[in-house]
ChimeraX commands (.cxc) that place a marker at each C-alpha (Angstrom):
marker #1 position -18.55,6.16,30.85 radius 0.5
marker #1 position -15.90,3.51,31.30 radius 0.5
marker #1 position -15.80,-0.01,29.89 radius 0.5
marker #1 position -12.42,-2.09,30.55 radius 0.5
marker #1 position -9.86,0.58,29.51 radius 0.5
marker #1 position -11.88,2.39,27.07 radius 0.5
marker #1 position -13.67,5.99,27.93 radius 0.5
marker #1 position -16.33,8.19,26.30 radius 0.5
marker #1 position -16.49,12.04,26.96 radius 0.5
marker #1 position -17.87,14.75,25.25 radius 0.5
marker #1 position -15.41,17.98,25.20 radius 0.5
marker #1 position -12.89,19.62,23.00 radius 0.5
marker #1 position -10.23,16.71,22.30 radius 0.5
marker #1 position -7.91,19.86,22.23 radius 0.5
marker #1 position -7.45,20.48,25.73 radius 0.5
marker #1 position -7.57,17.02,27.02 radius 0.5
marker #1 position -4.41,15.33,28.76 radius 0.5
marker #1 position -3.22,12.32,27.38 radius 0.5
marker #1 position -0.23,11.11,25.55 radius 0.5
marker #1 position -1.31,11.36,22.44 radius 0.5
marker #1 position -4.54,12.83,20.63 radius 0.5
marker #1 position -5.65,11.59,16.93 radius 0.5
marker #1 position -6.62,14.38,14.73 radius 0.5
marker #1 position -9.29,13.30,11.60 radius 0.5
marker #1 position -7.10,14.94,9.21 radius 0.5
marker #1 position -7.32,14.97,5.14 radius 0.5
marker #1 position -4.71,13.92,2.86 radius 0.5
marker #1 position -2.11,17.14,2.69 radius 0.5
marker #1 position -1.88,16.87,6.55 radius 0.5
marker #1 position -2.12,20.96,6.40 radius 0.5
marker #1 position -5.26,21.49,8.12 radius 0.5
marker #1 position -8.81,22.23,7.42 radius 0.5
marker #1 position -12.07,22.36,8.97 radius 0.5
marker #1 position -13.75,20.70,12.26 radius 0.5
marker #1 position -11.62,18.69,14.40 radius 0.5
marker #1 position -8.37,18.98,11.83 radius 0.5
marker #1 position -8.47,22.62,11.91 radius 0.5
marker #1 position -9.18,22.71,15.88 radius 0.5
marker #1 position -6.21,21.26,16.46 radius 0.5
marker #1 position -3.73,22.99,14.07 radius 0.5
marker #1 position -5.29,26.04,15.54 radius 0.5
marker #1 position -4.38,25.10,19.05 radius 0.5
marker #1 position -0.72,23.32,18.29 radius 0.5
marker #1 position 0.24,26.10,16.93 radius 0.5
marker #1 position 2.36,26.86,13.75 radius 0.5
marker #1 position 4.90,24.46,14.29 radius 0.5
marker #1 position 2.55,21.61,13.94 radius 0.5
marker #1 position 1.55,22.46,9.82 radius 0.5
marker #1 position 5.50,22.76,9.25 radius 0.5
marker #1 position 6.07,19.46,11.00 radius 0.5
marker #1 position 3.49,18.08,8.60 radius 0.5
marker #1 position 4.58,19.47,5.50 radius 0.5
marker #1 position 7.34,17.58,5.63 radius 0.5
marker #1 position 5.64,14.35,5.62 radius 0.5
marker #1 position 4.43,14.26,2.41 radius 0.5
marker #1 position 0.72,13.89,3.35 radius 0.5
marker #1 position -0.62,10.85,4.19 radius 0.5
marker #1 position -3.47,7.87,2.44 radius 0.5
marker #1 position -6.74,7.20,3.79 radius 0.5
marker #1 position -6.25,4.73,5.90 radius 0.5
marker #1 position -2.73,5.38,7.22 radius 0.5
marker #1 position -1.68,7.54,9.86 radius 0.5
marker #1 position 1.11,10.08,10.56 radius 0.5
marker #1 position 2.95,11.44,13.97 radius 0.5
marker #1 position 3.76,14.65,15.32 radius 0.5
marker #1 position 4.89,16.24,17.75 radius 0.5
marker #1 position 1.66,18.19,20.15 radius 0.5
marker #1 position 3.40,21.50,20.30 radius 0.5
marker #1 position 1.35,23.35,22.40 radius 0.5
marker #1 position -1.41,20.64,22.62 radius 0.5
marker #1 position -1.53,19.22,26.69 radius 0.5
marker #1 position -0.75,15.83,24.72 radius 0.5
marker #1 position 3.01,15.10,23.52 radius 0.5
marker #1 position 1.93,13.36,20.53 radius 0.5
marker #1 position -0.60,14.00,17.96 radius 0.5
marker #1 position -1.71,10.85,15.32 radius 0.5
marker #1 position -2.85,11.79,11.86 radius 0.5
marker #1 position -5.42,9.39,10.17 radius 0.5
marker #1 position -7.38,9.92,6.88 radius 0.5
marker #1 position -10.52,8.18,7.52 radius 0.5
marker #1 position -12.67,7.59,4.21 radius 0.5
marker #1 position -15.68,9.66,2.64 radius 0.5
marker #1 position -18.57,7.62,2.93 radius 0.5
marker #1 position -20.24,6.29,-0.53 radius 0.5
marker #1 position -23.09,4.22,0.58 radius 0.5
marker #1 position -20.05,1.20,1.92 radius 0.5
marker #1 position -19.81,0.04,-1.61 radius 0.5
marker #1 position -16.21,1.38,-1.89 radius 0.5
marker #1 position -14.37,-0.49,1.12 radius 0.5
marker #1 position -15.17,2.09,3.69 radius 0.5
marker #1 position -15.24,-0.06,6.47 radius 0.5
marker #1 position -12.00,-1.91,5.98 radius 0.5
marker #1 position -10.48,1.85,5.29 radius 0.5
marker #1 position -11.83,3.13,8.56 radius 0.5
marker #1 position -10.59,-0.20,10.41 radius 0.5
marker #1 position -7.39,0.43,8.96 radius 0.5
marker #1 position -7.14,4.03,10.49 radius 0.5
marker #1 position -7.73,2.56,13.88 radius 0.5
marker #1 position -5.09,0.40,13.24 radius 0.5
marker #1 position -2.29,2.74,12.14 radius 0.5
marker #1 position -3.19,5.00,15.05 radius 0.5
marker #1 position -2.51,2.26,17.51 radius 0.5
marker #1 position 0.64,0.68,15.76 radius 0.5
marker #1 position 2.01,4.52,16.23 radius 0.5
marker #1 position 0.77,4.87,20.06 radius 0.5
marker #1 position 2.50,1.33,20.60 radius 0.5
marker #1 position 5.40,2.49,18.63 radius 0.5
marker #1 position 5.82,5.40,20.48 radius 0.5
marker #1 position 5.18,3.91,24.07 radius 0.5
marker #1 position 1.89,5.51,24.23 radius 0.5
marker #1 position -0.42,4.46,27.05 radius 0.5
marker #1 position -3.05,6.98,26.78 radius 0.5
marker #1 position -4.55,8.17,23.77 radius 0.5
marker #1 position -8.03,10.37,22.52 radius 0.5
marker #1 position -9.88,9.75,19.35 radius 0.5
marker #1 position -12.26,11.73,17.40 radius 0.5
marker #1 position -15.67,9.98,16.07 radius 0.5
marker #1 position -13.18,9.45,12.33 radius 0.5
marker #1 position -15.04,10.24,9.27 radius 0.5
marker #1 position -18.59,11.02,10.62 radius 0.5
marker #1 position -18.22,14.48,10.61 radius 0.5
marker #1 position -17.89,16.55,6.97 radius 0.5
marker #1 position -16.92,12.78,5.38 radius 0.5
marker #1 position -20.62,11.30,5.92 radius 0.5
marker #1 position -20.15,8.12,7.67 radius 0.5
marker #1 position -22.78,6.70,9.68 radius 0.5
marker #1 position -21.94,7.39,13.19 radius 0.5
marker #1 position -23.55,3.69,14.56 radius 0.5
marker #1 position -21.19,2.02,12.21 radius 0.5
marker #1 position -18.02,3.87,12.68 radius 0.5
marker #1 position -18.46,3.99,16.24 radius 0.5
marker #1 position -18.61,0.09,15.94 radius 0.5
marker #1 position -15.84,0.15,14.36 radius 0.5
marker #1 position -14.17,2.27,16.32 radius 0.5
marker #1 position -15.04,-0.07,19.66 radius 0.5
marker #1 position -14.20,-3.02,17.63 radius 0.5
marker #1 position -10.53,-1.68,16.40 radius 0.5
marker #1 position -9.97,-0.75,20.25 radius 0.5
marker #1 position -10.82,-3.86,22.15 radius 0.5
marker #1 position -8.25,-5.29,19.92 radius 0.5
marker #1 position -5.86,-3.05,20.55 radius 0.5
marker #1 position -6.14,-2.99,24.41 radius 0.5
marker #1 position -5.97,-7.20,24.28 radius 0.5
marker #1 position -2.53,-6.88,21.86 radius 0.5
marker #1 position -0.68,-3.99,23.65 radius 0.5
marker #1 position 0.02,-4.04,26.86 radius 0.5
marker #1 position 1.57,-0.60,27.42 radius 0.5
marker #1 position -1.90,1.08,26.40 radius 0.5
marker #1 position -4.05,1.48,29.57 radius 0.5
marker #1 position -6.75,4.08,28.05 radius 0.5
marker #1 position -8.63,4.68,25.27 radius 0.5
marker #1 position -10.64,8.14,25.04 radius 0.5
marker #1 position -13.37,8.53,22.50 radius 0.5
marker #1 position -14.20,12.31,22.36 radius 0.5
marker #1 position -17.79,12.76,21.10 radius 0.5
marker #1 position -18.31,15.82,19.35 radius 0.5
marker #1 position -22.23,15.96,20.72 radius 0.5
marker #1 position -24.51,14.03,22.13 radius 0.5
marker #1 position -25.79,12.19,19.29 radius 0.5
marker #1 position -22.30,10.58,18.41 radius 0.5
marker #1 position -21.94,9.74,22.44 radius 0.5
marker #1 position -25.21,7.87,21.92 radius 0.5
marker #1 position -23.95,6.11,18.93 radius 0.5
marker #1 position -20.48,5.07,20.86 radius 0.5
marker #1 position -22.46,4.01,24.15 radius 0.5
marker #1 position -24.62,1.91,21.75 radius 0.5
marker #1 position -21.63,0.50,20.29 radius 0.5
marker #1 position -19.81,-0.46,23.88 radius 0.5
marker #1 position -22.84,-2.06,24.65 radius 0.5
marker #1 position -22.79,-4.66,22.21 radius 0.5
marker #1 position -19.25,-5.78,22.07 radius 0.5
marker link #1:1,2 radius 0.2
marker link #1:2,3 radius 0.2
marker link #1:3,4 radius 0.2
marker link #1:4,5 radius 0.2
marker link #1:5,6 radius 0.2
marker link #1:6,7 radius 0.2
marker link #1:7,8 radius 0.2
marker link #1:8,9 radius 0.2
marker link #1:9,10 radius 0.2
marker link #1:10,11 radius 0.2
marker link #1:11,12 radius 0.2
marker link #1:12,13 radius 0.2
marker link #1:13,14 radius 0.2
marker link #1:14,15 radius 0.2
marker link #1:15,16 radius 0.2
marker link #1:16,17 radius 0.2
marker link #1:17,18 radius 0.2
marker link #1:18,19 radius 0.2
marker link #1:19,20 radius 0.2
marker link #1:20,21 radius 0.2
marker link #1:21,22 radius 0.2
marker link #1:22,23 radius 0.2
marker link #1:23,24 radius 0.2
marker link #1:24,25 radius 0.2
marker link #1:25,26 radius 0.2
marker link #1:26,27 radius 0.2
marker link #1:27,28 radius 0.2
marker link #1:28,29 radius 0.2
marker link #1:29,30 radius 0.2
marker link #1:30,31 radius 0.2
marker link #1:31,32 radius 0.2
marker link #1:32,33 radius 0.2
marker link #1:33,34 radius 0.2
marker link #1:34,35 radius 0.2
marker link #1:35,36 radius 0.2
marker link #1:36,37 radius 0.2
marker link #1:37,38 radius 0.2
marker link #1:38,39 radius 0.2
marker link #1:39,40 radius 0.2
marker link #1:40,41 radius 0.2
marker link #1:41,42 radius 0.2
marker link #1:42,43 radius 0.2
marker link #1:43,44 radius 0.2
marker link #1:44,45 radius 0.2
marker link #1:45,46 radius 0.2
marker link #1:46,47 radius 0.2
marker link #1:47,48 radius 0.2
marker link #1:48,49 radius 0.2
marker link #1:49,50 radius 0.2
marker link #1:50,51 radius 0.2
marker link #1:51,52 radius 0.2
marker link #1:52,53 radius 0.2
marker link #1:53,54 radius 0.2
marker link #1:54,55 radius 0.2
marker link #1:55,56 radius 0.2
marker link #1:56,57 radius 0.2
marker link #1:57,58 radius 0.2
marker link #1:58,59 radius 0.2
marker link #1:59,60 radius 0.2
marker link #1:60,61 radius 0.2
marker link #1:61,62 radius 0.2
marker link #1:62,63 radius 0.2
marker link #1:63,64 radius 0.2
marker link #1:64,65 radius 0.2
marker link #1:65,66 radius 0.2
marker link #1:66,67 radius 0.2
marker link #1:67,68 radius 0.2
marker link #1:68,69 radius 0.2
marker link #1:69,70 radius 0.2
marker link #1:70,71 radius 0.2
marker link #1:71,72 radius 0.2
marker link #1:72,73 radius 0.2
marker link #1:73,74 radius 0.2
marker link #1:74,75 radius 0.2
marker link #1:75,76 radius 0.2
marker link #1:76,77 radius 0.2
marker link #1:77,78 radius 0.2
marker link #1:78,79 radius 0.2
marker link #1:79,80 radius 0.2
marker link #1:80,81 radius 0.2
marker link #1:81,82 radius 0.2
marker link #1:82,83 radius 0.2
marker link #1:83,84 radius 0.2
marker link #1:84,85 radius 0.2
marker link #1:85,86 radius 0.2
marker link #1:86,87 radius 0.2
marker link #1:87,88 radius 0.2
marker link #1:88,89 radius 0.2
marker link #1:89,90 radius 0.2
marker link #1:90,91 radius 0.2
marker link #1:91,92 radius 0.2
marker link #1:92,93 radius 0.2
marker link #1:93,94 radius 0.2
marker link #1:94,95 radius 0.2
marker link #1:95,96 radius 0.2
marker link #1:96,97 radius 0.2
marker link #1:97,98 radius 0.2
marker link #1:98,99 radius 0.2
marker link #1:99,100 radius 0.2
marker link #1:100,101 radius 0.2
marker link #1:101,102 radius 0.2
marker link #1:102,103 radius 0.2
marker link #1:103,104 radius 0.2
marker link #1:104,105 radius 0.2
marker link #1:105,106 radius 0.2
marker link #1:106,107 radius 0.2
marker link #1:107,108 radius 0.2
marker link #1:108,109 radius 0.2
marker link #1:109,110 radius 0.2
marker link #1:110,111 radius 0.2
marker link #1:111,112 radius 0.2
marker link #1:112,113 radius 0.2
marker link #1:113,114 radius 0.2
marker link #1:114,115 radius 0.2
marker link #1:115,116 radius 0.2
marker link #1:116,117 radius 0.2
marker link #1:117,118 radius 0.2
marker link #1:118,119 radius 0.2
marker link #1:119,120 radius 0.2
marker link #1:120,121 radius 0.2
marker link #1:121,122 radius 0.2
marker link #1:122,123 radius 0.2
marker link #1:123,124 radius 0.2
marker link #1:124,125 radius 0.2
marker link #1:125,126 radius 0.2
marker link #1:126,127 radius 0.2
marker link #1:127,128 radius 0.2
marker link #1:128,129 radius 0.2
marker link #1:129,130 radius 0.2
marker link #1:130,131 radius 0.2
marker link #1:131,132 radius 0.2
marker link #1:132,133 radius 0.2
marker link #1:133,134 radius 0.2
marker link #1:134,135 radius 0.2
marker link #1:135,136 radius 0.2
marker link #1:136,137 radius 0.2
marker link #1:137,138 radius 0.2
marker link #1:138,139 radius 0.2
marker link #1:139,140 radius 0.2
marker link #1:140,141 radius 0.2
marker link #1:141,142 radius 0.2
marker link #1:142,143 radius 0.2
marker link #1:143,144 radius 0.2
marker link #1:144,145 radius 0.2
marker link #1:145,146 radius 0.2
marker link #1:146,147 radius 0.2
marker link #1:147,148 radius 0.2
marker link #1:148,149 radius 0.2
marker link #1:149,150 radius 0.2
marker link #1:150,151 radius 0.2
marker link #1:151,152 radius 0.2
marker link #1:152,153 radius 0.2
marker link #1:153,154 radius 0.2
marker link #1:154,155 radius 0.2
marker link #1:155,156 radius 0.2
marker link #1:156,157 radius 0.2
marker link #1:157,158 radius 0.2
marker link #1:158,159 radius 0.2
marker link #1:159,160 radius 0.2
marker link #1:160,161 radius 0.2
marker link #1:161,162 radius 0.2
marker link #1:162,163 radius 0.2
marker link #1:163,164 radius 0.2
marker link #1:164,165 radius 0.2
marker link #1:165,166 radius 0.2
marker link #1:166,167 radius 0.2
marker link #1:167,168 radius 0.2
marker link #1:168,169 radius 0.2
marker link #1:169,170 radius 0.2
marker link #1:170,171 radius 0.2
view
């Protein structure tokens, strides 16, 4: 599905070519489960020492690294928030993450870039509203930079490609 610059698929972000994937990392940066761990796994090594020497990173800020053996050059780390209900500024945290990533891609001359569905997977949040957030955070970012040309959302199953198709719909 395509809608003015921005893509959905549903595939392993891991082996997709584009300039830069983001990875839904935690704080250390050193890997862990779903898509984090995927993607240390498939970097390689050199990817957890890059990010040990970053110092970790705050929800709500992202990190970049090299892609090592990745098909993309670049990967973003962002620490999207645990949901608690949206009574602890969840939105404006997962907003920010958005953000950060695309500062980075712009930053770095990126003009192609895949995201994971951030925070809906072991963190809780509702997939409707993060992928509305998600949509949101990229419309803006494909009106402000004009070296970016796609953005990828890579749904881990169907459910969350509903969610993001919903989400296109309305904006």
């Amino acid at each position: 599905m395509t809608n003015n610059g921005i893509q959905l698929t549903e595939e392993d972000i891991t082996g997709i070519k584009v300039d830069a994937i983001v990875n839904a990392a935690n704080n250390s940066l050193r890997g862990g489960g779903g898509v984090d761990g995927a993607i240390h796994r498939s970097a390689g090594p050199e990817l957890l020492a890059e990010c040990r020497t970053l110092g970790g990173c705050p929800t709500g800020e992202a990190r970049i690294t090299r892609g090592y053996n990745l098909p993309a050059a670049w990967v973003i780390h962002t620490v999207g928030p645990v949901w608690h209900g949206g009574t602890q500024g969840e939105p404006g945290l997962l907003a920010r993450c958005y953000r950060s990533c695309f500062s980075l891609a712009q930053e770095h001359g990126v003009r192609n870039i895949a995201f994971p569905a951030i925070s809906t997977g072991v963190y809780s949040y509702p997939k409707e509203e993060a992928a509305r957030i998600a949509v949101q955070e990229a419309r803006r970012a494909l009106a402000e930079n004009k070296t970016l040309a796609k953005i990828l959302f890579v749904c881990f199953n169907q459910a969350t490609k509903l969610a993001y198709q919903k989400a296109l719909a309305e904006f």
